[in-house]
N, C-alpha and C positions, 0 to 999 in steps of 0.2 A: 504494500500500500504506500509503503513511503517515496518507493521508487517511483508510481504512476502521479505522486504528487510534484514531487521534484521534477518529473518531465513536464506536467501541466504548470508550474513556474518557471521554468528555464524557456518552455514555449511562449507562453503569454508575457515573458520579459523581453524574449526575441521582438514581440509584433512592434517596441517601439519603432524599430528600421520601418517600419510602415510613416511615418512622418519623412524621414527623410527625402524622399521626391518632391514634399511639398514647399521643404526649405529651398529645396535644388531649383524648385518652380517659380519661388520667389527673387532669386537670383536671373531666372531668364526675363523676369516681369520688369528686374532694376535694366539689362539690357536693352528691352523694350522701350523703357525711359532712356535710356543713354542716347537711342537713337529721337525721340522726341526730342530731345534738352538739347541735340546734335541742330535738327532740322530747325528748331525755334529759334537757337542761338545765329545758324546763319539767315534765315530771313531776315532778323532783326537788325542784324550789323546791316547786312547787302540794303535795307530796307531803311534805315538811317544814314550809309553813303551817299544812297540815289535820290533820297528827300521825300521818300516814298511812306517810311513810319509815319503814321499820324500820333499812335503813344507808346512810344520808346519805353515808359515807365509800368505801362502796362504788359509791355511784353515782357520787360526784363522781374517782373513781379511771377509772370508765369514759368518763369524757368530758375526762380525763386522759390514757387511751389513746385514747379517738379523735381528740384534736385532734394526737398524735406522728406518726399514722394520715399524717394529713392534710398533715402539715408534710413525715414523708418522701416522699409522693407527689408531692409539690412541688420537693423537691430533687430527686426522681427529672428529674420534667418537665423544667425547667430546666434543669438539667446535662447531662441525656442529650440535649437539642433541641441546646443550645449546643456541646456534644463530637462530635454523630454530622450534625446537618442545617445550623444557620446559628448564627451569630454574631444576637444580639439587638442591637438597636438604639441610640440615647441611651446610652453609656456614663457621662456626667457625670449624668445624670438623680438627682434629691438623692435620691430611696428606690430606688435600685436598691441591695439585700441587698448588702451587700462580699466575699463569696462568690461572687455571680456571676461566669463566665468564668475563675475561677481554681481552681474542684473538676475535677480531672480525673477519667479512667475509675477509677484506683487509688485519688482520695481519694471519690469514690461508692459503693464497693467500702463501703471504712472507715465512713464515713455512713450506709450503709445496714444493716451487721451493728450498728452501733453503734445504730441506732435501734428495730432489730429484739430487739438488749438490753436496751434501755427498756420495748421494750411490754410483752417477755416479764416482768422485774424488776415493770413496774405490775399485770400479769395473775397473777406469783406472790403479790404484796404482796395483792391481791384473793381469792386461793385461801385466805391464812395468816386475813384475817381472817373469812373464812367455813368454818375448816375445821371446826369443831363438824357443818357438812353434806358433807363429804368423808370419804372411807376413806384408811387412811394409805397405801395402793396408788396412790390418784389422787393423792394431796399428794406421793408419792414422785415421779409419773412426773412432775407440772409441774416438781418440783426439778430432776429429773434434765435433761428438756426447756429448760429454763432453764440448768443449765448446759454442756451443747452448745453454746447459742448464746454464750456467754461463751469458752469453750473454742474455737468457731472464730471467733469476734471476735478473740483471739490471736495465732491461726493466721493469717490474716487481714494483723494489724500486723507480726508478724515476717513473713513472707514479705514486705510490702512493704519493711519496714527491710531485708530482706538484698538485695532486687533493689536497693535502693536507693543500699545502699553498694556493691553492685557496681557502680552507672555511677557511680559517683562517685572508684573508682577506675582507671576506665580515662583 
């Protein structure tokens, strides 16, 4: 019996390698961006030489949010490989980010509403300075939309601070 258990946790501890494609998919999604952040960046120049940008400040806000895009899908990858499938390798390696192996599931949590407040904050900042072509209906719902995510960014840190001092007074 002890045997058919140990194979049934040595199996079910294999299935995390089942996550792994998804991290691997998150890395082709940052590619995906790289070539967006590619094609936006040269429009934008080619489009500011020829006098062709009309707002220089709103493109460069959008490649502003795609590079936030790209940087949380990378936290994601990395921290969710390294918390749910394997520990990464060279830990002295001189550019391993100092972050590595030390964001847990609660501070990816935090990282991630936090990054998701960026984009929304770059995406309002881009609505205010086009709003001459918005209704104040749709300026309303980004505000509003925007602050949700600030509001459960909150939610969010406190509930970590209260779990937090709760183990720390047991």
């Amino acid at each position: 019996m002890k045997q058919i258990e140990h194979f049934f946790e040595s199996l079910l501890f294999s299935t995390r390698w089942l996550l792994a494609p998804f991290f691997f998919g998150l890395v082709i999604a940052i590619v995906a961006l790289l070539y967006k952040f590619g094609k936006g960046l040269w429009l934008m120049v080619t489009g500011v030489f020829a006098g062709t940008e009309s707002q220089p400040i709103i493109a460069i806000l959008t490649l502003v949010d795609t590079a936030l895009l790209a940087s949380l899908l990378l936290i994601i990858a990395f921290s969710g490989y390294e918390n749910f499938v394997s520990k990464f390798g060279p830990e002295e390696h001189e550019d391993r980010p100092a972050w590595m192996g030390k964001v847990g599931f609660a501070d990816l949590k935090l990282k991630l509403i936090g990054a998701i407040v960026a984009i929304s904050a770059v995406e309002l900042l881009k609505a205010f300075i086009d709003s001459a072509n918005l209704t104040s209906q749709e300026l309303a719902w980004k505000v509003g939309i925007h602050l949700t995510f600030v509001f459960s960014g909150v939610l969010f840190a406190l509930t970590d601070y209260i779990a937090g001092r709760g183990k720390g007074a047991h």
